[in-house]
C-alpha positions as YAML, in Angstrom:
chain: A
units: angstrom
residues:
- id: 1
  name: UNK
  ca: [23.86, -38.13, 14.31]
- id: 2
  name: UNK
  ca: [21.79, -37.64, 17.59]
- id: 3
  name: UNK
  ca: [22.94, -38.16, 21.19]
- id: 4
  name: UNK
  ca: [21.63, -37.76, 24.39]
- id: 5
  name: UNK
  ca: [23.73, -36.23, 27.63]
- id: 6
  name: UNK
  ca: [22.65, -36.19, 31.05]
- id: 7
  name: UNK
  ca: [24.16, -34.61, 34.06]
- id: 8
  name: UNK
  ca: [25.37, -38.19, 35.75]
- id: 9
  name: UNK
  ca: [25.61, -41.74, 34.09]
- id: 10
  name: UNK
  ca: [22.26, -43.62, 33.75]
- id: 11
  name: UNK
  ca: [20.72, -47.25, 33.67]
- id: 12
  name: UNK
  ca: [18.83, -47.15, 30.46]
- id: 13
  name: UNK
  ca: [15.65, -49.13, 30.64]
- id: 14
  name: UNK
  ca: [14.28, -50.70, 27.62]
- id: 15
  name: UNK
  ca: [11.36, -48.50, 27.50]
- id: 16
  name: UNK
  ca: [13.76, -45.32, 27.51]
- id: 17
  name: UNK
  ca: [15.79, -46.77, 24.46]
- id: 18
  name: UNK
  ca: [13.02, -47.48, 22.86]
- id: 19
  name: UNK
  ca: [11.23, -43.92, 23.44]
- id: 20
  name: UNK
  ca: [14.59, -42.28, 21.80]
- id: 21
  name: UNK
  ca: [14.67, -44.43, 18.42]
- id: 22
  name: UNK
  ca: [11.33, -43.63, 18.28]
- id: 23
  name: UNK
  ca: [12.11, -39.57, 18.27]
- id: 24
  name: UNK
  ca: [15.24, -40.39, 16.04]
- id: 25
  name: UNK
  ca: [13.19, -42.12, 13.33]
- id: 26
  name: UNK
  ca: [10.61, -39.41, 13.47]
- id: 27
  name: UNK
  ca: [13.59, -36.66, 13.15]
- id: 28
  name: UNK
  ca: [15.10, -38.37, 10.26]
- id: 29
  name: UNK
  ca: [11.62, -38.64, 8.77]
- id: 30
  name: UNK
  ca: [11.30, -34.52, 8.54]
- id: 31
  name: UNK
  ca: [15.15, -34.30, 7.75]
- id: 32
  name: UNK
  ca: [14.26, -36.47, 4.38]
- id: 33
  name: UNK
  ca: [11.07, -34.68, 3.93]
- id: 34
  name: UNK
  ca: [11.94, -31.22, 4.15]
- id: 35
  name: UNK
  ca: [15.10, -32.40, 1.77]
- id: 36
  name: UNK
  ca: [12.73, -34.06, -0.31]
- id: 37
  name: UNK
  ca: [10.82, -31.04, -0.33]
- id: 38
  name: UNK
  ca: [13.18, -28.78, -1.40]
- id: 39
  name: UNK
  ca: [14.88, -31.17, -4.28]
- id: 40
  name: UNK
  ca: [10.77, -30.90, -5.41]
- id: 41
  name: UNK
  ca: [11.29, -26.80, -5.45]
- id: 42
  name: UNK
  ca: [14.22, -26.93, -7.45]
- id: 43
  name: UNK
  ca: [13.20, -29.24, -9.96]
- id: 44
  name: UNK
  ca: [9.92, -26.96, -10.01]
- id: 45
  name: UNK
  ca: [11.74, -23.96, -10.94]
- id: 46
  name: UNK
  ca: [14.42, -25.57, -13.38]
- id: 47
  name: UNK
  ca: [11.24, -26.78, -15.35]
- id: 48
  name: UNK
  ca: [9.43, -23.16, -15.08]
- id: 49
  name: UNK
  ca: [12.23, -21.87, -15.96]
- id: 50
  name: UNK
  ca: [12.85, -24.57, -19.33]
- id: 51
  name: UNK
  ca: [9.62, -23.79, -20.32]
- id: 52
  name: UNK
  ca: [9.69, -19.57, -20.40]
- id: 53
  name: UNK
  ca: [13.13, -20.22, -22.35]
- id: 54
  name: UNK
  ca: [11.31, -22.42, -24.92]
- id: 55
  name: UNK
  ca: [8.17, -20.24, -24.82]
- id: 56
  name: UNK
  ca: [10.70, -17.07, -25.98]
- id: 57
  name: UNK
  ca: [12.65, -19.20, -28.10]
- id: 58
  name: UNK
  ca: [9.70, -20.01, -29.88]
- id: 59
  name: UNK
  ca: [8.09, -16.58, -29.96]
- id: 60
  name: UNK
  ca: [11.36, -15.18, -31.08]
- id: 61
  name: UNK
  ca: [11.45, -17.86, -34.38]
- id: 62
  name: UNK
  ca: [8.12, -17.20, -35.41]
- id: 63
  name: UNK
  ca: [8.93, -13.29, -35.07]
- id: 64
  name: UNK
  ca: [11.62, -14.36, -37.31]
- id: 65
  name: UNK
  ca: [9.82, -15.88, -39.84]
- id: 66
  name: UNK
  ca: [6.70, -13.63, -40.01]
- id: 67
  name: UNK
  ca: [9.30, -11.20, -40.81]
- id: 68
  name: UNK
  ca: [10.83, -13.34, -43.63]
...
């Protein structure tokens, strides 16, 4: 949620409406990008991580059966 305060009570023009939903939509815009960004991260590092699991895993079984 966004609000704007002034001082004293105000006749808001059409042009001044329309000059604050612009600066909303742009602020919601970065609050789903930088959220987007972030989900990206995660995802990024659950996937490094999967694969440096699977890459030990997989060193660890032929380890296991060289020694066999």
């Amino acid at each position: 949620m966004m609000a704007v305060h002034q001082d004293r009570p105000r006749d808001w023009r059409d042009e001044d409406v329309a000059i604050v939903e612009a600066v909303v939509e742009r602020c919601w815009a970065h609050v789903e990008r930088v959220g987007a960004e972030a989900r990206l991260r995660d995802s990024e590092e659950r996937l490094r991580l999967s694969v440096e699991h699977a890459r030990k895993s997989a060193s660890g079984m032929s380890t296991l059966c060289a020694t066999s």
